[in-house]
N, C-alpha and C positions, 0 to 999 in steps of 0.2 A: 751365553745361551745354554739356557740346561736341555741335554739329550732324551730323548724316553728311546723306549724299544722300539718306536715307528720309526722315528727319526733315525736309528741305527739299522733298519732293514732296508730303508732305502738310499743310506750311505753303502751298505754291502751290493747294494743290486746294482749302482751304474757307478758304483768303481769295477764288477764284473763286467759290466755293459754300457758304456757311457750312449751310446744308441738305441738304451730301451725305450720303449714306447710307454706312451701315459698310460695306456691301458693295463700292461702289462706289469708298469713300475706298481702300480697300483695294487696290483693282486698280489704280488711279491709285499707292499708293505700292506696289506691285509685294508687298504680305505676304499673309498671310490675316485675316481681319476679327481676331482676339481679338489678334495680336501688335502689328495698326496700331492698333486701339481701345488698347492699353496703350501706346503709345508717343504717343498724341495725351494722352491724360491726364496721363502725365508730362508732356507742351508746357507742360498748362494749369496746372499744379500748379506748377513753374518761372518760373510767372507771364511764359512769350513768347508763350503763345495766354493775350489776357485780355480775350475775348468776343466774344459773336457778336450782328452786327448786322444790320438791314432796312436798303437807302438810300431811302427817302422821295422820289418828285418832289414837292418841294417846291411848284415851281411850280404844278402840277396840282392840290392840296391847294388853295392859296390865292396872292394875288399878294403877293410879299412885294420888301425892298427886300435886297440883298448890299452889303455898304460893309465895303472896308478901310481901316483906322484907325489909324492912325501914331501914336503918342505917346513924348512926351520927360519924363521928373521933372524936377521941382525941383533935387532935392537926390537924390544917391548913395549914400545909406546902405542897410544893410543892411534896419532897419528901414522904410524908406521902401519898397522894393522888396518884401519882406513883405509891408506893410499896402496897395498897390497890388494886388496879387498875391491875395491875397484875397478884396478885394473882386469885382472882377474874376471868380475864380472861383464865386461865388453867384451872378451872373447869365445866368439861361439864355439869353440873347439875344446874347451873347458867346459864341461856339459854336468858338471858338478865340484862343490867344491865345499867342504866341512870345516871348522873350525877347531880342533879338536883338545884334550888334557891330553900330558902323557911329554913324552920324549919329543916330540913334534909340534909344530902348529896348525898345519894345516894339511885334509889331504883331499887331494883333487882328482877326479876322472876326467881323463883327456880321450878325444875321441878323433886321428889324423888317418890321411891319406893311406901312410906307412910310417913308418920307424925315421924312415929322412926328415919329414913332414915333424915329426915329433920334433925332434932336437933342433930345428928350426925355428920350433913355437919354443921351445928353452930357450934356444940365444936370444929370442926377441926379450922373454923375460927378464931373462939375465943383464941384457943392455939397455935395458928399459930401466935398472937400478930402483927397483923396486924392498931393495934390503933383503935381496935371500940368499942367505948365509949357506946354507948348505941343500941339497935335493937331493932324494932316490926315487930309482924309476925300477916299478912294476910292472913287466909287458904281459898282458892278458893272454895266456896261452890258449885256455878255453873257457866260457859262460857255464857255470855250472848250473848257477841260480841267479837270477833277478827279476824280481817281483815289485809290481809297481801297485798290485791290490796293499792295500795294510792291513793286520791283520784287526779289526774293529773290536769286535767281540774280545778277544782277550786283553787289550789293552784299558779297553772303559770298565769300570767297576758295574757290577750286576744290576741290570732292572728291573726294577721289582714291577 
């Protein structure tokens, strides 16, 4: 699906506000409520808008531990990276997880109780024999930044 400049005014306006109102999404992409309501629909149907979320202070909730997690396989195969992959994904504590080039394979945000709670979800990995060769762990001393808007404008090429 090719973008125009409406269609990226109102990907900026409810990744700001995923609670805007029609009216208002509206006047932000410069239409009348029924044309921008059919043109966000097609977004989500195109599967580029695929949901709308809360951010949670976390913190505030409860004290919890942030640890990034470095991991190396064994072995390169396809199926290894699969059955890694997988697993990985079934565990809600693992609240992200990248693929990455470089010295590593892969590196994961893990989100526990505390620091016990962590090396817990390790051993399970670990005895779960999932092929990881080596791990380093990251404990999130402080959130400096994390933004879940993207930045749209500068990533898409200019519309004319």
């Amino acid at each position: 699906m090719k973008l125009d400049a409406i269609d990226l005014r109102i990907l900026e306006a409810i990744q700001a506000d995923g609670r805007i109102t029609k009216l208002a999404l509206a006047e932000k992409a410069g239409l009348s409520p029924t044309p921008c309501w059919m043109r966000l629909r097609k977004l989500e149907k195109a599967g580029i808008v695929t949901g709308y979320h809360a951010r949670v202070a976390l913190r505030r909730v409860a004290p919890v531990a942030s640890v990034m997690m470095e991991v190396t396989l064994g072995n390169h195969r396809q199926a290894d990276f699969d059955r890694f992959e997988r697993a990985i994904a079934a565990m809600p504590e693992i609240v992200a997880c990248w693929s990455v080039g470089g010295g590593v394979d892969y590196i994961l945000k893990v989100v526990t109780a505390d620091i016990d709670a962590y090396q817990r979800l390790v051993d399970e990995l670990l005895g779960r024999e999932l092929g990881i060769d080596r791990y380093f762990t990251y404990i999130v001393t402080k959130t400096v930044k994390e933004e879940t808007v993207l930045p749209l404008g500068s990533l898409l090429p200019p519309m004319n």
